[in-house]
C-alpha angles and dihedrals in degrees: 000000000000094000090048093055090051094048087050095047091046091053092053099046092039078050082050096050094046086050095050086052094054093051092048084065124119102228147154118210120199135178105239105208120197134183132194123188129197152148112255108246102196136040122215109204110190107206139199128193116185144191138187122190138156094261132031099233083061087038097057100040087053086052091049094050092052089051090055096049098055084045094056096043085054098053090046075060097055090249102160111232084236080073103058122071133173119250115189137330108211120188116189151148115257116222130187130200106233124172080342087302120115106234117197112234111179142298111292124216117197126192114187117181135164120225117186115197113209093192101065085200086074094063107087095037081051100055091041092054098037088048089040089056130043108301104134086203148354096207099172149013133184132188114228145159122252089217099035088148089064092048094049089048089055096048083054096050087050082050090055086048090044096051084037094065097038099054086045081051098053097031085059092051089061103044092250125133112222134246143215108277130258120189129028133169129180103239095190128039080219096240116188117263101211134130125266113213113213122208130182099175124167108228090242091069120093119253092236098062098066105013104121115234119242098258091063089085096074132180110289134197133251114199138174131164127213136195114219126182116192129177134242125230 
């Protein structure tokens, strides 16, 4: 025991000693900022189809159905079936407020999928054909990038660049040269910056009443922001 008592209290002061060093340190910390801009190359649409019927075993076939019928509209698009995911199946009783009395209605049967379209010239064939068909709703649609791991590499390397430049600079303004660094830490995960569009529709609308334009697309943003310590010498 006593061995072991001695062992802990060498490491800490050994761990006491390495952090007065470091303060010890002639250094000089910035914030990096980068910025990436680009134009999303892909578009994520999150569906629901929908039945309600007096019994499960009708509900579920008419929402099955339904479910067939958008995944066949999306193969005559050239969606690839890699694109498309299940979401969520949802099986329920439907209820109604009626003269403040809840009136069963029917069993519900619910199919959610998200299809995410990589030529943006397909999306406005894809939501005609999806609201002309039997999609219940298109309740939401986000812009995105197929690489955004690659975006969000090359904002941080503008951030490097951009701490790089500020500690030269300071270091320069106080007649220092400046060292290797020392210390850095990723402030921001980089997440895009980009708009959702959000749709409720009922299937009965026409698509061109709601189906966005190219341009709204629009250019968005990649950030991230870094710590860097260098030293002086």
């Amino acid at each position: 025991m006593k061995i072991l008592i001695a062992l802990i209290s060498a490491m800490m002061l050994h761990s006491a000693v390495l952090a007065h060093e470091s303060s010890q340190v002639e250094q000089v910390s910035v914030i990096g900022v980068g910025e990436v801009k680009a134009e999303p190359d892909q578009v994520t649409l999150n569906v629901s189809v929908y039945a309600i019927e007096k019994d499960l075993k009708s509900a579920k076939q008419a929402a099955d159905n339904r479910y067939q019928t958008v995944l066949d509209e999306l193969k005559t698009q050239g969606i690839n079936d890699k694109d498309i995911k299940v979401a969520r199946l949802d099986m329920r009783p439907e209820y109604e407020w009626t003269s403040q009395q809840r009136v069963y209605k029917g069993e519900r049967v619910s199919r959610s999928l998200t299809i995410v379209i990589k030529d943006l010239t397909k999306v406005t064939p894809v939501l005609q054909g999806l609201v002309e068909g039997a999609v219940s709703t298109i309740d939401n649609m986000s812009a995105g990038f197929q690489d955004e791991a690659a975006l969000k590499r090359q904002a941080l390397g503008r951030a490097v660049e951009d701490a790089k430049g500020k500690a030269a600079f300071l270091a320069k303004r106080l007649d220092r040269n400046l060292g290797p660094a020392f210390n850095i830490v990723e402030q921001n995960a980089g997440a895009p910056m980009f708009q959702d569009y959000a749709m409720a529709r009922s299937n009965k609308m026409s698509a061109e009443a709601f189906a966005p334009p190219p341009e709204m697309f629009g250019t968005q943003t990649i950030s991230t922001n870094i710590t860097v310590a260098f030293k002086l010498d």
